[in-house]
Structure formats: structure tokens, C-alpha cells
MARZAMAR-277926 format. One line per 2 residues: number of its first residue (from 0); for each residue x, y, z of C-alpha. Coordinates in Angstrom, 3 decimals. Layout:
<nodes>
NUM) X/Y/Z | ...
</nodes>
This chain:
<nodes>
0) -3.127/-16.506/-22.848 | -1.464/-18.395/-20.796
2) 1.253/-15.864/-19.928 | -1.772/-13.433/-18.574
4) -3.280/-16.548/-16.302 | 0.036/-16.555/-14.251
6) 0.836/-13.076/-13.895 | -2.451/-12.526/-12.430
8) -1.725/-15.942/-9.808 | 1.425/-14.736/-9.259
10) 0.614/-11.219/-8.787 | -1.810/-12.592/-6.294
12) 0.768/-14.619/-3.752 | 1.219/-12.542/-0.876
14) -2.706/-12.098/-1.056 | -3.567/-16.228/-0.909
16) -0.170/-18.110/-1.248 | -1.772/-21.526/-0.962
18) -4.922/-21.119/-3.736 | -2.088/-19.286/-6.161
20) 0.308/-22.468/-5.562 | -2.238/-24.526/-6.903
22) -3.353/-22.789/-9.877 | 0.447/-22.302/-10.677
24) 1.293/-25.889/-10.094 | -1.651/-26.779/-12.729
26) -0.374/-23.583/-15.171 | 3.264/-25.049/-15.170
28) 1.925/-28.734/-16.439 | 0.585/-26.795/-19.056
30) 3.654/-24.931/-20.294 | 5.482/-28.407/-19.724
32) 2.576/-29.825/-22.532 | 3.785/-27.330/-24.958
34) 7.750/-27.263/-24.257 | 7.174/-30.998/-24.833
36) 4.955/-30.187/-28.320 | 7.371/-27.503/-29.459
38) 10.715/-29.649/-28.661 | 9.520/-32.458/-30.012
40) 8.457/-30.685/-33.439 | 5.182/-32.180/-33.928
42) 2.865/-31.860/-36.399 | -0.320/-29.412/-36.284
44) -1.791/-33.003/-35.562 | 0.008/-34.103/-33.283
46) 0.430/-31.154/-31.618 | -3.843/-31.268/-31.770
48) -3.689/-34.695/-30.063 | -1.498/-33.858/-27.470
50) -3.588/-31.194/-26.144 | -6.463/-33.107/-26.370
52) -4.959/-35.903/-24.558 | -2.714/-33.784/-21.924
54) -3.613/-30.185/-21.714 | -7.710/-30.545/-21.630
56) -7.932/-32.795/-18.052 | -5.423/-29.990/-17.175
58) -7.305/-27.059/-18.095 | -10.732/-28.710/-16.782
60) -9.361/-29.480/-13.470 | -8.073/-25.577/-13.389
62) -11.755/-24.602/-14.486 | -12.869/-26.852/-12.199
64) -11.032/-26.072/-8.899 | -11.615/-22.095/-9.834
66) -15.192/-22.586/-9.869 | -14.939/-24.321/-6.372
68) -12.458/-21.802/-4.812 | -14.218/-18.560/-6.229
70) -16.947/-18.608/-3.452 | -14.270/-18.699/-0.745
72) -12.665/-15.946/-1.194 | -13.135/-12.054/-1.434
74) -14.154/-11.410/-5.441 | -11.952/-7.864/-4.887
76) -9.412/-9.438/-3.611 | -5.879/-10.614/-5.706
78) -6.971/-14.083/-5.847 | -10.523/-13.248/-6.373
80) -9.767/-11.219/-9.564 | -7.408/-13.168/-10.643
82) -9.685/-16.092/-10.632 | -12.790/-13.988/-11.990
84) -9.690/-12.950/-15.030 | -9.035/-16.527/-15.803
86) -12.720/-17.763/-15.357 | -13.880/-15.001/-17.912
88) -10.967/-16.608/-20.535
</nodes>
């Protein structure tokens, strides 16, 4: 899911370079939560825990920031649908 989130931001650069720095910048501390959760072995518990602890303030500030930014910009344009993509998700 994640994977699809990105493309779409990164897909979008040369339309908003700025907005797609951001959301990438937030995307990248949550690959960094699971690198750490997969090279650390954890448990399906722990692994639970971390995201709760790590990965949900990161994924509500993304939510967050996407609901703020969508109104600014141009819903056909890259960033637009790339936000309205990872809003839907």
C-alpha cells in the first residue's frame, strides 16, 4: 500500500515539488518503522506495538496535512490525484 502512496507523490514532482517532498519525507519514516520491525525480528506483537506507537502519529499527520493541502491545489492535477489516491486508501 505503501509502495502505491509514493509512486503516485513521486510521479507527481515536477507537478508540485514542495507538497510531494513532504508527503515523501512522512512516507520514508514509515518504511524506516518497518525496516526497523522487520530487522529487528519482532513479534506479531511487537511488531503491533510499534505501529501503534510510531507509524499511527505518522500516518495521521499524512492524513492530516492531505486533508489541509487538498483544497489548494488543482484536484486534476498530479498532486491533486495523487492526494485524492492516498486520501481514498
Amino acid at each position: 500500500m505503501l509502495l502505491d502512496f509514493r509512486r503516485k507523490f513521486m510521479e507527481a514532482q515536477q507537478n508540485d515539488r514542495k507538497r510531494c517532498e513532504h508527503a515523501l519525507t512522512l512516507l520514508q519514516e514509515l518504511y524506516a518503522i518497518e525496516r526497523k520491525a522487520k530487522q529487528e525480528i519482532l513479534t506479531a506483537e511487537a511488531v503491533l506495538a510499534l505501529r501503534q506507537e510510531k507509524s499511527v502519529p505518522v500516518r495521521r499527520e499524512l492524513r492530516e496535512w492531505m486533508i489541509a493541502e487538498y483544497p489548494k491545489v488543482l484536484p486534476s492535477s498530479a498532486i491533486g490525484t495523487a492526494i485524492t489516491y492516498s486520501l481514498r486508501r
